[in-house]
C-alpha positions in Angstrom: 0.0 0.0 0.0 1.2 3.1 -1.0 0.5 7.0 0.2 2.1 9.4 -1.9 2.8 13.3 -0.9 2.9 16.2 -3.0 7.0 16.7 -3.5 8.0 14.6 -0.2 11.0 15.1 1.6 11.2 11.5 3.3 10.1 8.1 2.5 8.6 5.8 5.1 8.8 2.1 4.7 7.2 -0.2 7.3 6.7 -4.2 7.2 3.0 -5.0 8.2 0.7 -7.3 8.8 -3.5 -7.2 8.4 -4.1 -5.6 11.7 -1.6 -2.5 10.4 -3.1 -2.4 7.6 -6.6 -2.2 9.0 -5.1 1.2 10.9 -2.7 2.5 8.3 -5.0 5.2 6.9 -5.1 6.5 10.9 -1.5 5.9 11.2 -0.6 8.1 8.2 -3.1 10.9 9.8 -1.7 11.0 13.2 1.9 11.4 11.3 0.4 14.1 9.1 -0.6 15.8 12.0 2.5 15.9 14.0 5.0 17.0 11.0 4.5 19.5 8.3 6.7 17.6 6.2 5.6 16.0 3.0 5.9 12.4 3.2 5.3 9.0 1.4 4.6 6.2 3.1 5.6 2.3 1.5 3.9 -0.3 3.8 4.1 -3.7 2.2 2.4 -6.9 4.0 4.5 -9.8 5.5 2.8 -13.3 5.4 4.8 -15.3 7.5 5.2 -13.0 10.6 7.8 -15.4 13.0 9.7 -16.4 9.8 10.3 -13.6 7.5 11.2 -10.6 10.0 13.5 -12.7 12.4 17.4 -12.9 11.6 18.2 -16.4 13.2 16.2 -19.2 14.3 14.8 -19.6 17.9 12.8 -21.8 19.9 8.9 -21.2 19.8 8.2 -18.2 22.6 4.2 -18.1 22.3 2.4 -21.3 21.0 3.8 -23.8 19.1 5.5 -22.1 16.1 9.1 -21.4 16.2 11.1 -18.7 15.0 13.0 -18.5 11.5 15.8 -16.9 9.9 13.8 -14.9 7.0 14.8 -11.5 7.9 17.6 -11.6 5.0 15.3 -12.5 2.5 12.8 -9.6 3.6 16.0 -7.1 3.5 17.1 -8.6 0.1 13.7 -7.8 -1.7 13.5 -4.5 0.1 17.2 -3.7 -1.0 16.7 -5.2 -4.3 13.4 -5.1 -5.1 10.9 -2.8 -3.3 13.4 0.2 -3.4 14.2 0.1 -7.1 10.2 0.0 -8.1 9.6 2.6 -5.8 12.5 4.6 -7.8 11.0 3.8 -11.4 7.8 4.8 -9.9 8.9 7.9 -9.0 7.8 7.4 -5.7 11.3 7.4 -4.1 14.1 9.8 -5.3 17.4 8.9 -3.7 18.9 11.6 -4.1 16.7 14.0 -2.6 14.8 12.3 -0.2 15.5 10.5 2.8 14.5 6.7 3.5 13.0 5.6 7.2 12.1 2.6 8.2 10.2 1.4 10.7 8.2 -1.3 12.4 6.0 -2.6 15.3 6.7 -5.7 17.5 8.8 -8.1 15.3 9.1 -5.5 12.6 10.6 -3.1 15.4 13.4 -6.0 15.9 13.5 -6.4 12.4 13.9 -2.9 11.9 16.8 -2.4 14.6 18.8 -5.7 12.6 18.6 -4.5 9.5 20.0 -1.0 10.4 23.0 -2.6 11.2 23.4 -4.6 7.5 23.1 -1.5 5.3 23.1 2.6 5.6 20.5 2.5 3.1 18.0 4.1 6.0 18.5 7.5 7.3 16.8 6.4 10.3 14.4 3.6 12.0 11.8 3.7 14.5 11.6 0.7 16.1 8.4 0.2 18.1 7.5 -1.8 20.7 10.3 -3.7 19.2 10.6 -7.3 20.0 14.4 -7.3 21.5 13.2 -10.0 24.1 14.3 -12.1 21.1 16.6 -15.0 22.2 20.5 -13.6 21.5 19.5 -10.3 20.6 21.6 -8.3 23.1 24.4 -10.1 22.5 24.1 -9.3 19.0 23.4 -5.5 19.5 26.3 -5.5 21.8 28.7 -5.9 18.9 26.8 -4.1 16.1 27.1 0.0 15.4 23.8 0.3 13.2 24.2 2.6 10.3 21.5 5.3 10.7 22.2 9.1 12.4 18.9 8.5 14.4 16.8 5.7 15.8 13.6 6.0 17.9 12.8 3.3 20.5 9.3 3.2 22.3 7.7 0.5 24.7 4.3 0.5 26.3 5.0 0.7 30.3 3.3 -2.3 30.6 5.2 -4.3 28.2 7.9 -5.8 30.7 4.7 -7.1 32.8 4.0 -10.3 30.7 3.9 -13.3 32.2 5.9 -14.6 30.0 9.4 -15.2 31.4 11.1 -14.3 28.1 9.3 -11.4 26.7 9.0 -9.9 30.1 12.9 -9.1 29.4 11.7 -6.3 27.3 12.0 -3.7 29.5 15.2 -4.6 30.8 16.8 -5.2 27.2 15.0 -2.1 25.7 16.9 0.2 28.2 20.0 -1.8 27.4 19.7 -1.0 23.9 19.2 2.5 24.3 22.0 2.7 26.8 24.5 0.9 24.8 24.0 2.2 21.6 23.5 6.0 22.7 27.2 5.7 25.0 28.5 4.6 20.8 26.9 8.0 19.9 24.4 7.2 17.9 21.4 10.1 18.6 18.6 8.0 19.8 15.0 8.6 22.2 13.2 5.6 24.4 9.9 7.0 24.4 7.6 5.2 27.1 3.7 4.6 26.1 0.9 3.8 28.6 -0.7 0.3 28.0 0.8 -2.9 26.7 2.0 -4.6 23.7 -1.5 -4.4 21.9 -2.6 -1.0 22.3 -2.5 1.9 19.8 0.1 0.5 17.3 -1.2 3.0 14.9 -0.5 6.1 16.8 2.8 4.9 18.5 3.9 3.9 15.0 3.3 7.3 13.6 4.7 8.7 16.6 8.1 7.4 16.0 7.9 8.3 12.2 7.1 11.9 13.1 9.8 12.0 15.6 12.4 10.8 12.7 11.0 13.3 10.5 11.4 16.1 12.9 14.7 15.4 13.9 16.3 14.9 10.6 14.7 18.1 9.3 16.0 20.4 12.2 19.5 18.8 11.5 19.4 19.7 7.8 18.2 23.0 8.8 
């Protein structure tokens, strides 16, 4: 799904699934209202949620299904796919717009990996971002990721599960931010009210607007 702005300044691509997409068209108002900026946004729909946005396989978490090792597939079609249509579209011009990527839950974690493959993204917003992953500290521990801005956000009740492993969140979100702000990258941990399920939409756009502003007062 595609929204296209009048002579945007910044493209926004996010990985969804069908409930985003149900609350996309509120997502994109709630950014429109926060920024003045002109902005596209590129959401395209991922099928297989525990396969194709995880970078290495882990043992089931919730139910039954484990987790895969898509993730480099997803950033191969995004790198080599998605992004050159969007340029022959003319809905993405590298050269004068700036490319944001961002994601809720497992496309949060997805988001915060592939920042640290490619600086193809001048930022990510990664929220509510799945970090409880198995091993994903320890991976963020030795990664730099290659964006000038990244925008973390968990709902304060997140780190309440009762679920041993993704009750880590909170702990390992504040980890993140810690570690990766003392390597300078410029980053905000934003804290929500509610938990995992509540108001993807708006904290979605939230983080979006926040990338948007940022990067425009640095270029100004």
């Amino acid at each position: 799904m595609v929204y296209k702005a009048d002579s945007p300044h910044f493209l926004l691509i996010q990985p969804v699934d069908e409930h985003d997409l149900e609350v996309l068209d509120n997502e994109v108002a709630t950014i429109t209202s926060l920024t003045r900026q002109p902005f596209s946004l590129v959401a395209f729909q991922i099928k297989d949620w525990q396969n194709e946005l995880t970078p290495w396989p882990a043992p089931a978490v919730f139910g039954k299904i484990p987790f895969g090792d898509g993730a480099g597939n997803t950033l191969s079609y995004m790198r080599n796919a998605l992004i050159p249509e969007l340029v022959k579209m003319g809905i993405y011009d590298d050269k004068n717009m700036k490319c944001l990527l961002g994601g809720y839950s497992l496309a949060g974690l997805f988001a915060l990996w592939a920042c640290c493959q490619t600086p193809l993204f001048h930022g990510v917003a990664a929220v509510s971002p799945s970090v409880w992953y198995p091993d994903w500290i320890q991976y963020a521990e030795s990664r730099i990721p290659l964006v000038s801005q990244l925008y973390l956000s968990l709902g304060d009740k997140e780190e309440k599960a009762r679920n041993p492993v993704m009750s880590q969140v909170g702990d390992h979100i504040r980890r993140l931010y810690e570690l990766w702000t003392a390597r300078g990258l410029h980053s905000t941990l934003e804290w929500n009210k509610g938990n995992h399920f509540q108001h993807s939409d708006v904290r979605t756009a939230k983080g979006f607007a926040w990338l948007i502003s940022t990067l425009s007062t640095i270029n100004n």
